[in-house]
Kinemage of the C-alpha trace (Angstrom):
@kinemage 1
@onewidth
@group {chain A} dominant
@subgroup {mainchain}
@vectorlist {calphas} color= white
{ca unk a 1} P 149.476 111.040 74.528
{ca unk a 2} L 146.121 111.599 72.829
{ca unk a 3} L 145.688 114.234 69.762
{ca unk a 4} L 144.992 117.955 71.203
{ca unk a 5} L 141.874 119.621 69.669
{ca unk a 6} L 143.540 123.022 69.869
{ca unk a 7} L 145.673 121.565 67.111
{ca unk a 8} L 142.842 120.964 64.560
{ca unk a 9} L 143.154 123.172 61.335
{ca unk a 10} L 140.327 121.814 60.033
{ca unk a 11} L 136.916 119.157 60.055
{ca unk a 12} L 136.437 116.879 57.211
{ca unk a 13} L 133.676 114.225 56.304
{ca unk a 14} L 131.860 115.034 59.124
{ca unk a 15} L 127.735 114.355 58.390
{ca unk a 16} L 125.971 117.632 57.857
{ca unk a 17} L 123.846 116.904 61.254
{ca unk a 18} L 126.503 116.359 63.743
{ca unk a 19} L 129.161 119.474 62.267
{ca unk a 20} L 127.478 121.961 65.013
{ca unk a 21} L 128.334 119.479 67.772
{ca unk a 22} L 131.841 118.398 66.870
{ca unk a 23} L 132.778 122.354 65.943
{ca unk a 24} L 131.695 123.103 69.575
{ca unk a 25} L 133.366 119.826 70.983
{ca unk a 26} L 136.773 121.535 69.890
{ca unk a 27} L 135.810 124.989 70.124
{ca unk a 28} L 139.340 125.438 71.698
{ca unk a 29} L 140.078 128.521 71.256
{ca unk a 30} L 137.449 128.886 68.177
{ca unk a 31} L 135.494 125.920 66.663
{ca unk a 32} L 137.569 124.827 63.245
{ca unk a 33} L 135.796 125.010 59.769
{ca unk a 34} L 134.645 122.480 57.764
{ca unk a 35} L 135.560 120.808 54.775
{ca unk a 36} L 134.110 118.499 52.744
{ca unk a 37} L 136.287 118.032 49.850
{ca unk a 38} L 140.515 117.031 50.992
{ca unk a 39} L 141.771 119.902 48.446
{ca unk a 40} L 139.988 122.109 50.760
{ca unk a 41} L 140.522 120.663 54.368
{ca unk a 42} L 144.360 120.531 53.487
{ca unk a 43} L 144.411 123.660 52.178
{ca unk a 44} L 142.149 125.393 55.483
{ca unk a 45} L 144.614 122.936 57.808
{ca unk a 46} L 148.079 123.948 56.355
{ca unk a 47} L 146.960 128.040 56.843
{ca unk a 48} L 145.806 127.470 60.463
{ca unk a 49} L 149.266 125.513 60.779
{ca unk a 50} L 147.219 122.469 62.394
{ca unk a 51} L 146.191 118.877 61.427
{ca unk a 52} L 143.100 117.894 59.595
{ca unk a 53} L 140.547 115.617 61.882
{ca unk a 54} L 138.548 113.939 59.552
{ca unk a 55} L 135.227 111.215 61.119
{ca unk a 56} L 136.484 107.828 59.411
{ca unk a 57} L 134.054 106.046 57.436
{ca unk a 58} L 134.040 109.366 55.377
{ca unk a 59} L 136.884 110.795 54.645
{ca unk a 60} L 137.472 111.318 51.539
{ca unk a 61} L 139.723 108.583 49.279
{ca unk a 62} L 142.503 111.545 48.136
{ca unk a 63} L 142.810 113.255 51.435
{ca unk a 64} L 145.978 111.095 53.070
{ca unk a 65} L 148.117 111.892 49.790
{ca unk a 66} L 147.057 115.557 49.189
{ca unk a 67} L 147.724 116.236 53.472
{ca unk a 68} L 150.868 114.282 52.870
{ca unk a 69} L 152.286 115.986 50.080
{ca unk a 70} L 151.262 119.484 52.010
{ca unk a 71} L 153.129 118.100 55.059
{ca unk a 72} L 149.721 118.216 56.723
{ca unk a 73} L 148.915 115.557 59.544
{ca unk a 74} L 145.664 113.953 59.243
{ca unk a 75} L 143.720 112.680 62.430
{ca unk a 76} L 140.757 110.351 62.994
{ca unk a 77} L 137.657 111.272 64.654
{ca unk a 78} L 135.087 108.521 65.902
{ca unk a 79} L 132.500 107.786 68.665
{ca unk a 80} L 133.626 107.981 72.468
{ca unk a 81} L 132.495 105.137 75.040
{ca unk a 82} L 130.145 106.751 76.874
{ca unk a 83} L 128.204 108.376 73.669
{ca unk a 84} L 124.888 109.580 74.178
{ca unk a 85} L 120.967 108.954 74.792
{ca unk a 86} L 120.272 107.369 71.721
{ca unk a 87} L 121.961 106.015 68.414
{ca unk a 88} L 123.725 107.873 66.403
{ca unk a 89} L 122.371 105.992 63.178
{ca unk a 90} L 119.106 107.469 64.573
{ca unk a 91} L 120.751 111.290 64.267
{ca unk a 92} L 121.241 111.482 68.260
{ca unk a 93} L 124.552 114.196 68.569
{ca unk a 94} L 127.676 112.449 70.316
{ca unk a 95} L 128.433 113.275 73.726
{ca unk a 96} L 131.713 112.224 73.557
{ca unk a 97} L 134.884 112.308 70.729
{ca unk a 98} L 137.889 110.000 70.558
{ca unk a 99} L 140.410 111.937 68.313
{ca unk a 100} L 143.510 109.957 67.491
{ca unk a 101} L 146.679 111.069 65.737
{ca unk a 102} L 147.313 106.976 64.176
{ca unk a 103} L 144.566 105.495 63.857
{ca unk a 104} L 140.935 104.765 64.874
{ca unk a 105} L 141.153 103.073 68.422
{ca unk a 106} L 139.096 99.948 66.551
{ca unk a 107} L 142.079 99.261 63.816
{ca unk a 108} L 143.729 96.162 64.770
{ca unk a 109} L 146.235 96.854 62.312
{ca unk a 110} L 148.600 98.667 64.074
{ca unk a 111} L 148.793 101.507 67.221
{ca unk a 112} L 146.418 104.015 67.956
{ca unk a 113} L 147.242 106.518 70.717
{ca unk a 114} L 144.721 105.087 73.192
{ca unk a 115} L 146.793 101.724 72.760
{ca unk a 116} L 150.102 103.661 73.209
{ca unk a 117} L 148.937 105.046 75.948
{ca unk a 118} L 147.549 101.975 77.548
{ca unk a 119} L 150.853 100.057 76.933
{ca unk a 120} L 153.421 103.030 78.054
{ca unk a 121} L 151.642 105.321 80.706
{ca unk a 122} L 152.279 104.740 84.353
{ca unk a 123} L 148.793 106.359 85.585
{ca unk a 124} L 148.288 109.061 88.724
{ca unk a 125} L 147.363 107.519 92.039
{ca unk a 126} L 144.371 110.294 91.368
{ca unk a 127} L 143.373 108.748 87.745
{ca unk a 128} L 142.956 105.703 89.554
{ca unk a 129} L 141.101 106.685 92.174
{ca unk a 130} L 139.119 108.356 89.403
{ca unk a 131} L 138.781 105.299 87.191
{ca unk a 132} L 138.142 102.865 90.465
{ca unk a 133} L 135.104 105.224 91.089
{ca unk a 134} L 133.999 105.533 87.488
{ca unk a 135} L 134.028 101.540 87.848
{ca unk a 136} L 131.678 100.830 90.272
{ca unk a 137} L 129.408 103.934 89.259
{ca unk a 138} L 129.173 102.355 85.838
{ca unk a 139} L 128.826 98.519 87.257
{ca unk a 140} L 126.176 99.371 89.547
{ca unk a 141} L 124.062 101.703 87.307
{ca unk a 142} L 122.865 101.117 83.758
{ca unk a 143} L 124.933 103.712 81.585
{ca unk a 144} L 126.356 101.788 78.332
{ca unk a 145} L 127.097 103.738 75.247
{ca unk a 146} L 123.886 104.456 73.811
{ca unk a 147} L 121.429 103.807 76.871
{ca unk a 148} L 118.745 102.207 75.770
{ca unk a 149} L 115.541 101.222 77.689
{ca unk a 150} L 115.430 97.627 77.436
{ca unk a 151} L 113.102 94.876 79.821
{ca unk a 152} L 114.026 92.747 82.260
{ca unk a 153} L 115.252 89.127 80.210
{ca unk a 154} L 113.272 85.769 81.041
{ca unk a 155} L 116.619 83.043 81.149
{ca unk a 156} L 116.011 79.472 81.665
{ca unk a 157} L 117.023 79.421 85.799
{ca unk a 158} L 120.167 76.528 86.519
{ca unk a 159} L 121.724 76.899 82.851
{ca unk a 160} L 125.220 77.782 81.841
{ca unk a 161} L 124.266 81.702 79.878
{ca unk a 162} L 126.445 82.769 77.222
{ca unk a 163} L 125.704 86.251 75.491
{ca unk a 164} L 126.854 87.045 71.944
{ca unk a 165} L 126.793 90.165 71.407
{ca unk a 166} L 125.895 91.388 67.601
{ca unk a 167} L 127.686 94.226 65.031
{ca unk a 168} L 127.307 94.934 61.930
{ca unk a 169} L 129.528 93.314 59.446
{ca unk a 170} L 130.472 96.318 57.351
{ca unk a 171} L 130.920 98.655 60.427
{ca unk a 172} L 134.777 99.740 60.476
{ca unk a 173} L 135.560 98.284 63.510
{ca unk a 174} L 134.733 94.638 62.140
{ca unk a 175} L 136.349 94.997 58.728
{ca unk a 176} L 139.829 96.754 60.437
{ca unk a 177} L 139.065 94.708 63.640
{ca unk a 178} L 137.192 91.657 63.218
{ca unk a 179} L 140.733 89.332 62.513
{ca unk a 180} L 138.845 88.167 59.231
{ca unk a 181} L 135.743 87.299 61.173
{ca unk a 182} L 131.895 87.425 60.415
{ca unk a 183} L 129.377 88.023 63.150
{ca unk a 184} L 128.022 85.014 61.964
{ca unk a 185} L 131.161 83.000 62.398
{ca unk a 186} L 131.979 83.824 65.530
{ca unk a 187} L 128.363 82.818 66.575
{ca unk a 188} L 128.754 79.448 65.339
{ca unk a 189} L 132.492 79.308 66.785
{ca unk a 190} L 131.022 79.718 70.236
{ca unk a 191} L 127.773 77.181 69.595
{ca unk a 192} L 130.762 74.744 69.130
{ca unk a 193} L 132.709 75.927 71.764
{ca unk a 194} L 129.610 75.909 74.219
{ca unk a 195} L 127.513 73.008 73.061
{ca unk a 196} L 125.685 72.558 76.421
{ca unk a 197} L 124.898 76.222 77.697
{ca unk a 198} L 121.637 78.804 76.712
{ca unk a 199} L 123.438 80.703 73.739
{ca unk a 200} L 121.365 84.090 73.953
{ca unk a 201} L 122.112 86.482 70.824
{ca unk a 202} L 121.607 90.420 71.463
{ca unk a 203} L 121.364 91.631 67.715
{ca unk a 204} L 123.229 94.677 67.342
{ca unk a 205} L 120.455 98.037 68.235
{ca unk a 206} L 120.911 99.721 64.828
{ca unk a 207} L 119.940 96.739 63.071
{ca unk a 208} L 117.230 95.796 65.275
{ca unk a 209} L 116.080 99.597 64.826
{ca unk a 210} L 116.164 98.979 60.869
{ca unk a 211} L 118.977 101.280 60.527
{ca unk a 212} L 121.382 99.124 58.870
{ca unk a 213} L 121.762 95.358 58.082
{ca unk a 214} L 123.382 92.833 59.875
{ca unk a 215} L 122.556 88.953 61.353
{ca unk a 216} L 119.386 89.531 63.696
{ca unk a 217} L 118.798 85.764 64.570
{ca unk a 218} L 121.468 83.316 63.944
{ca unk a 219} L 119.842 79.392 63.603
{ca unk a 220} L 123.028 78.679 66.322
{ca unk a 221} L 120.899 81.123 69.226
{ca unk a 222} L 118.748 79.468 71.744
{ca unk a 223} L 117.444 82.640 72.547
{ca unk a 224} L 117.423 85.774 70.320
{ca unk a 225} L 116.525 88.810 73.241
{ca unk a 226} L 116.092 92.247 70.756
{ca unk a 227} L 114.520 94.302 73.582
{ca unk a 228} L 116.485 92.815 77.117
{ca unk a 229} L 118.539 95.475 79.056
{ca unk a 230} L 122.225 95.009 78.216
{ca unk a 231} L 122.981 95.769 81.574
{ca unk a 232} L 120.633 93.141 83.051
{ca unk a 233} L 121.696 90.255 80.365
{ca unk a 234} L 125.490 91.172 81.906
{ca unk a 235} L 124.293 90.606 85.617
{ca unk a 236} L 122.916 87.088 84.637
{ca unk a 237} L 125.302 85.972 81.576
{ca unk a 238} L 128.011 83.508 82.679
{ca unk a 239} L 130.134 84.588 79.594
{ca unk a 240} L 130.083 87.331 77.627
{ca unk a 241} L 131.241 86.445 73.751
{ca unk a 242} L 132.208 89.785 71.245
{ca unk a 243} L 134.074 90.090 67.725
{ca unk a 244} L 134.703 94.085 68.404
{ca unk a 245} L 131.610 95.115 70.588
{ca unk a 246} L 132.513 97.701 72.908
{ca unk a 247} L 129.872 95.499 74.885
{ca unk a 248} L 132.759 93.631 75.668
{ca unk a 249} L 134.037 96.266 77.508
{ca unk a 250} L 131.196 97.183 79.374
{ca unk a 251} L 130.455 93.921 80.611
{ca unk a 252} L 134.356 93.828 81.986
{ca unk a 253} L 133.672 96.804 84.228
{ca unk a 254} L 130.466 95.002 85.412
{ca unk a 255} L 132.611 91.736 86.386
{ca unk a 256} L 131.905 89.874 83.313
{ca unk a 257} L 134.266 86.792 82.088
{ca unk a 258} L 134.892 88.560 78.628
{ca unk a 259} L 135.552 86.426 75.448
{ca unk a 260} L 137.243 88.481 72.630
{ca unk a 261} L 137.329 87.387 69.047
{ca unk a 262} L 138.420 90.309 67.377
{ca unk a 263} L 140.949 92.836 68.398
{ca unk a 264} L 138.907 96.042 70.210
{ca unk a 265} L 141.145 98.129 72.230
{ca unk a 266} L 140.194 96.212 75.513
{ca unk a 267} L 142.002 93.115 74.407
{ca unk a 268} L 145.385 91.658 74.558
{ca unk a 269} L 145.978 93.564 78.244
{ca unk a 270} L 145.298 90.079 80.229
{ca unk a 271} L 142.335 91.165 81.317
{ca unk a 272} L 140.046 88.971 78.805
{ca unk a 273} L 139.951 85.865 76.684
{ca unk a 274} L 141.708 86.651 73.744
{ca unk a 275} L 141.416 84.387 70.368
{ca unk a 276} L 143.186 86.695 68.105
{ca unk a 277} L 145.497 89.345 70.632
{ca unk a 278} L 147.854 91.339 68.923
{ca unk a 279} L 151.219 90.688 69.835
{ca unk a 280} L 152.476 94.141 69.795
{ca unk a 281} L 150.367 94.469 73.181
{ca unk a 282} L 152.569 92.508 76.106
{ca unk a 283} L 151.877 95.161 78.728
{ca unk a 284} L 149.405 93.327 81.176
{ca unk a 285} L 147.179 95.863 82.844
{ca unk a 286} L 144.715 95.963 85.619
{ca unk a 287} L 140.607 97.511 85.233
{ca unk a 288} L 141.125 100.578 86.723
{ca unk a 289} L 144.464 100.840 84.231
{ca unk a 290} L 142.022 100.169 81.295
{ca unk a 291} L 139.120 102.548 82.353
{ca unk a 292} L 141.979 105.535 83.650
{ca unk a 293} L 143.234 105.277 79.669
{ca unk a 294} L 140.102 104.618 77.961
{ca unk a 295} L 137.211 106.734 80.397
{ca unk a 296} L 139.330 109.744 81.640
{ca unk a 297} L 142.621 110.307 79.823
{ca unk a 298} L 141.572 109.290 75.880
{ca unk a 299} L 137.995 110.875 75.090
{ca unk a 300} L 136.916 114.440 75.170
{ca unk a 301} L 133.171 114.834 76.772
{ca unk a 302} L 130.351 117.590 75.550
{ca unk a 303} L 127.632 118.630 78.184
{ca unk a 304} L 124.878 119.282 76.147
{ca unk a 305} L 122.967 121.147 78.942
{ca unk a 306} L 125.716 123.452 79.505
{ca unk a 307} L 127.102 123.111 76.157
{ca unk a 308} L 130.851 123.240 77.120
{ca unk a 309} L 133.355 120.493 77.578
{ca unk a 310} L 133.157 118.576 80.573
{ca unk a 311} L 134.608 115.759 82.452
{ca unk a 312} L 133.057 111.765 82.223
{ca unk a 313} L 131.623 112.416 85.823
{ca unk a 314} L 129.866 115.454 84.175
{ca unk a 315} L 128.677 113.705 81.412
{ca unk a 316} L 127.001 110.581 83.506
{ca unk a 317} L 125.277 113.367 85.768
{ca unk a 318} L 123.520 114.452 83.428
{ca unk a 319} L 123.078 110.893 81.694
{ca unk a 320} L 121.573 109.721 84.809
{ca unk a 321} L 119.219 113.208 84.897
{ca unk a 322} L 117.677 112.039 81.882
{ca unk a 323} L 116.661 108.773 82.681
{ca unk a 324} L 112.915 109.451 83.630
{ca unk a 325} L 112.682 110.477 79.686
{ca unk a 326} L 114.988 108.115 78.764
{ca unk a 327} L 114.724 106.764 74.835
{ca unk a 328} L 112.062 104.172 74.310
{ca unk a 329} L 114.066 101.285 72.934
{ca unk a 330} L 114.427 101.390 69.040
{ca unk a 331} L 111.698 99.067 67.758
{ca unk a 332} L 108.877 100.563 69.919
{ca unk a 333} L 109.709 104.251 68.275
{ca unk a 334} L 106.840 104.907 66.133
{ca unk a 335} L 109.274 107.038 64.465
{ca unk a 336} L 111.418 104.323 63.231
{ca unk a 337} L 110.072 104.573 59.824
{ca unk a 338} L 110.722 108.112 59.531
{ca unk a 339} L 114.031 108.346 60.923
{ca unk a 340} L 115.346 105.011 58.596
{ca unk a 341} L 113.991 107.809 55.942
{ca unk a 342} L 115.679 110.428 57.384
{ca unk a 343} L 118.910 108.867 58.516
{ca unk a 344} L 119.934 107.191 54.869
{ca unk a 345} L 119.580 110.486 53.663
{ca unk a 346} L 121.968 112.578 56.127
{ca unk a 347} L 124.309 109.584 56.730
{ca unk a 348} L 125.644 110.048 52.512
């Protein structure tokens, strides 16, 4: 079982821009202060009797010991799936929160509770009927995480395609997921793997947005595609190649033959190619399994029009309501400049 938000004492490390959205995200009963030192989150969590949530990449280095010591649980907050109309490193708010009691649901090094929950609940006929219909909602339209505009791709007609997706190197999710792997090593694992096919490389959109670093056009690539639609690049890829990408995941509910490198909460289930599976994960599941854990049961959704929790059907209604203004893609913005700026500064 996920983490409950009613159970939150108290916020930590959460950027200055994004506190009003997460404090109404678990307004439940009351949105929870926050804190951005641990001697104060602990201290604000142990009188509310609840848990501090603190987002990840900044929590601070003393808080595990001081909550311990205090007897006070600490939880992680990150990014859901389905996250918003925009990139976050580009100050968009999140639209959806995955709080876990373990761990972040990236950490291959041990359980989270989305992987608990994938490998011990027996799901309702009516999550699955949810999940089936999430499914072919999301394979048939073009809601990914962010949802970016993107143009149609020009591929080399007859050829073998084979997308590799690109992260950034010192994201979380690579360093606690990556199984000791570079984005640039897995590229050149599958240019050896694939010598024959089109190797197309989708750099990764914060670092094609100049919001962070990262490889943006591996010598291995036939093809380096900044500015093709995800969605359409799925439709025509033969294989689909990630390290922790939740791309990977959103190509498997569009049919894709997934290849995972790393070890992302999607893999290990027998549902993709796995190089580097944990072996605490035996359960094999099917897709609407995956998508009833990891779309309905794990994440908590935010309606920003109505500005209330909601469910994921909620949230892709009004995704899909937004699309005649949707985002330009990140390198057309002629606020790119102004938001690397911007972004740096809000992001310490």
């Amino acid at each position: 079982m996920s983490a409950s938000a009613a159970a939150i004492g108290c916020l930590c490390g959460i950027a200055p821009w994004k506190r009003r959205r997460l404090q109404a995200i678990f307004a439940d009963p009351a949105p929870p202060p926050h804190a951005s030192h641990a001697v104060a989150a602990v201290r604000r969590a142990r009188d509310a009797g609840g848990a501090v949530a603190a987002w990840e990449s900044r929590r601070p280095a003393d808080l595990e010991s001081l909550a311990r010591a205090a007897g006070v649980p600490v939880w992680s907050i990150e990014d859901g799936f389905i996250r918003s109309a925009g990139l976050g490193a580009a100050l968009v708010q999140p639209c959806s929160i995955a709080l876990d009691r373990q761990r972040p649901h990236y950490d291959g090094t041990g359980p989270s509770d989305l992987e608990d929950m994938l490998a011990q609940r027996r799901f309702t006929t009516g999550e699955l009927d949810r999940a089936a219909a999430l499914i072919d909602r999301l394979s048939k339209g073009g809601v990914t995480k962010y949802n970016l505009a993107g143009k149609e791709p020009e591929l080399p007609p007859g050829r073998r395609i084979v997308l590799v997706l690109g992260q950034v190197d010192d994201d979380l999710s690579v360093l606690r997921g990556g199984a000791g792997l570079t984005v640039a090593a897995m590229v050149a694992r599958v240019r050896a793997e694939e010598p024959d096919a089109v190797l197309v490389f989708k750099p990764h959109p914060d670092v094609v947005a100049g919001l962070r670093q990262g490889l943006r056009c591996p010598a291995e690539a036939d093809l380096v595609l900044e500015e093709a639609s995800l969605t359409a690049l799925y439709a025509r890829a033969d294989a689909v190649h990630v390290l922790t990408s939740l791309g990977g995941f959103e190509a498997l509910l569009r049919g894709c033959a997934v290849h995972v490198h790393g070890q992302p909460f999607f893999a290990g289930w027998g549902l993709t190619q796995d190089r580097n599976p944990p072996a605490r994960r035996t359960r094999r599941l099917n897709l609407p399994e995956l998508v009833a854990g990891a779309l309905i049961a794990y994440p908590l959704y935010y309606h920003p029009g109505l500005e209330r929790r909601c469910t994921a059907e909620e949230l892709l209604d009004w995704i899909d309501a937004q699309q005649p203004g949707r985002l330009p893609s990140p390198w057309r913005s002629h606020a790119a400049s102004a938001l690397r700026r911007l972004g740096a500064a809000l992001r310490k």
